[in-house]
Structure formats: C-alpha cells, structure tokens
C-alpha positions as CSV (number, residue, x, y, z in Angstrom):
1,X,62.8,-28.5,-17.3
2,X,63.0,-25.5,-14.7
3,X,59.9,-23.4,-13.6
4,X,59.7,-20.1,-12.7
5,X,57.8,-20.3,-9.3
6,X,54.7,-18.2,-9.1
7,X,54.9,-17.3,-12.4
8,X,53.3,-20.1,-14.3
9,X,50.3,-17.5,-15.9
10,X,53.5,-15.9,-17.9
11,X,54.7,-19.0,-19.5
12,X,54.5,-18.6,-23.1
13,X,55.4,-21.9,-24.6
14,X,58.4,-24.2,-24.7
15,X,61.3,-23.9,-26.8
16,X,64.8,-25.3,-27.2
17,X,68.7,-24.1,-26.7
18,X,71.6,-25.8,-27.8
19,X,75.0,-25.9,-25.5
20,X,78.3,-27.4,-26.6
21,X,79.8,-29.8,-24.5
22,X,83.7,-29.7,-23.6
23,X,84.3,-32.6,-25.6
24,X,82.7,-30.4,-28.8
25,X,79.2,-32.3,-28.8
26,X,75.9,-30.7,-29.0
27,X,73.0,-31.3,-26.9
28,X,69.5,-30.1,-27.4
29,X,67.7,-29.2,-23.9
30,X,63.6,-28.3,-23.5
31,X,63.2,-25.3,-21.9
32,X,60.2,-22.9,-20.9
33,X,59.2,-19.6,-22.3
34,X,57.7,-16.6,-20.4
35,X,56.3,-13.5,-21.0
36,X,58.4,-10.9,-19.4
37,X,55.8,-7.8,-20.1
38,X,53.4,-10.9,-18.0
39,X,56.1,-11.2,-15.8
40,X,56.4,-7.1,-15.1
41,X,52.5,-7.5,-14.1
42,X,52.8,-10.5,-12.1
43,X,55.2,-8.6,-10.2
44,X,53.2,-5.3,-9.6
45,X,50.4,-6.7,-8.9
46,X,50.7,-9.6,-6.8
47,X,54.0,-8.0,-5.7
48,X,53.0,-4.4,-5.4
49,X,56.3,-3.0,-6.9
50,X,56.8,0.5,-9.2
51,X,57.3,-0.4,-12.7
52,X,60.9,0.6,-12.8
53,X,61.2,-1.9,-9.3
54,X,59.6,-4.9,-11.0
55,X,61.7,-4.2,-14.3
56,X,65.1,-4.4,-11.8
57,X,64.1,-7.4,-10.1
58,X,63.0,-8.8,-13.4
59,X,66.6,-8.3,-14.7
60,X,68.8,-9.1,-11.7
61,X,66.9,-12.2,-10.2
62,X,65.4,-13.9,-13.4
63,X,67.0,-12.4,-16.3
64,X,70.6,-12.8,-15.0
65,X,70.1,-16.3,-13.0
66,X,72.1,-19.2,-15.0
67,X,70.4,-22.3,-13.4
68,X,72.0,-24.6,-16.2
69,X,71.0,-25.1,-19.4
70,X,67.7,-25.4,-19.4
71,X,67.6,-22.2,-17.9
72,X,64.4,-20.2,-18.7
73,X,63.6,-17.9,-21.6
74,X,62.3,-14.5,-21.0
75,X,60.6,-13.4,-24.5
76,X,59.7,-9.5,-25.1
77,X,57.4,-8.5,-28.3
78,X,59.2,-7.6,-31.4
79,X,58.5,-3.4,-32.3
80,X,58.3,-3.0,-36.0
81,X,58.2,0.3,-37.8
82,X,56.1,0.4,-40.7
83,X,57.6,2.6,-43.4
C-alpha cells in the first residue's frame, strides 16, 4: 500500500477500491485513508502555508496524483443539515 510521506498523523484508517482489469476481472486493492482537514493542518503548520495555499497544493499534488490503484484516499467530514 502507498504512504503519504510526512503525513502519517492524518491517516484515518484503511479501506478498499475495486478496479476492473482489461480482460473484465475485478480486483480488490488495500489502500490508506487520510484526513484531508488533518492534512490542510499538517500543511500550515509544519509547512507554513495560507489556508487557501495548503488547500491548492492539497488538490494538485495529492488529490489529483494517480500512483496506481492503490492510490490514497483523501476523506472530508460529511455536513448534515438538520431539519
């Protein structure tokens, strides 16, 4: 399973993500979980980054990176409205 270096205070959990294969078979790969308000933390703090900075290289160097896979999950919490 793939890491997220420096970042291993934001990991969440584990959790799993199926791909189809070009012959039509599944496969079930393990992957990691993070944080990604832990991650926005990480990154102003240890980092020193603006909030709107961290949230950019958030998106374009974690969020967008395809490493295969078992390519890490970023979770966000869930906002419910009560009526």
């Amino acid at each position: 399973m793939l890491k997220l270096k420096g970042y291993a205070s934001a990991c969440i959990g584990m959790g799993e993500v199926w791909q189809r294969n070009a012959d039509g078979t599944e496969k079930r790969y393990p992957t990691y979980i993070y944080s990604g308000p832990a991650i926005i933390k990480i990154l102003m703090g240890r980092d020193g980054m603006r909030l709107r900075d961290a949230y950019e290289f958030l998106d374009s160097q974690i969020v967008r990176a395809h490493m295969g896979p078992q390519t890490p999950i970023i979770s966000w919490p869930a906002h419910h409205e009560e009526s």
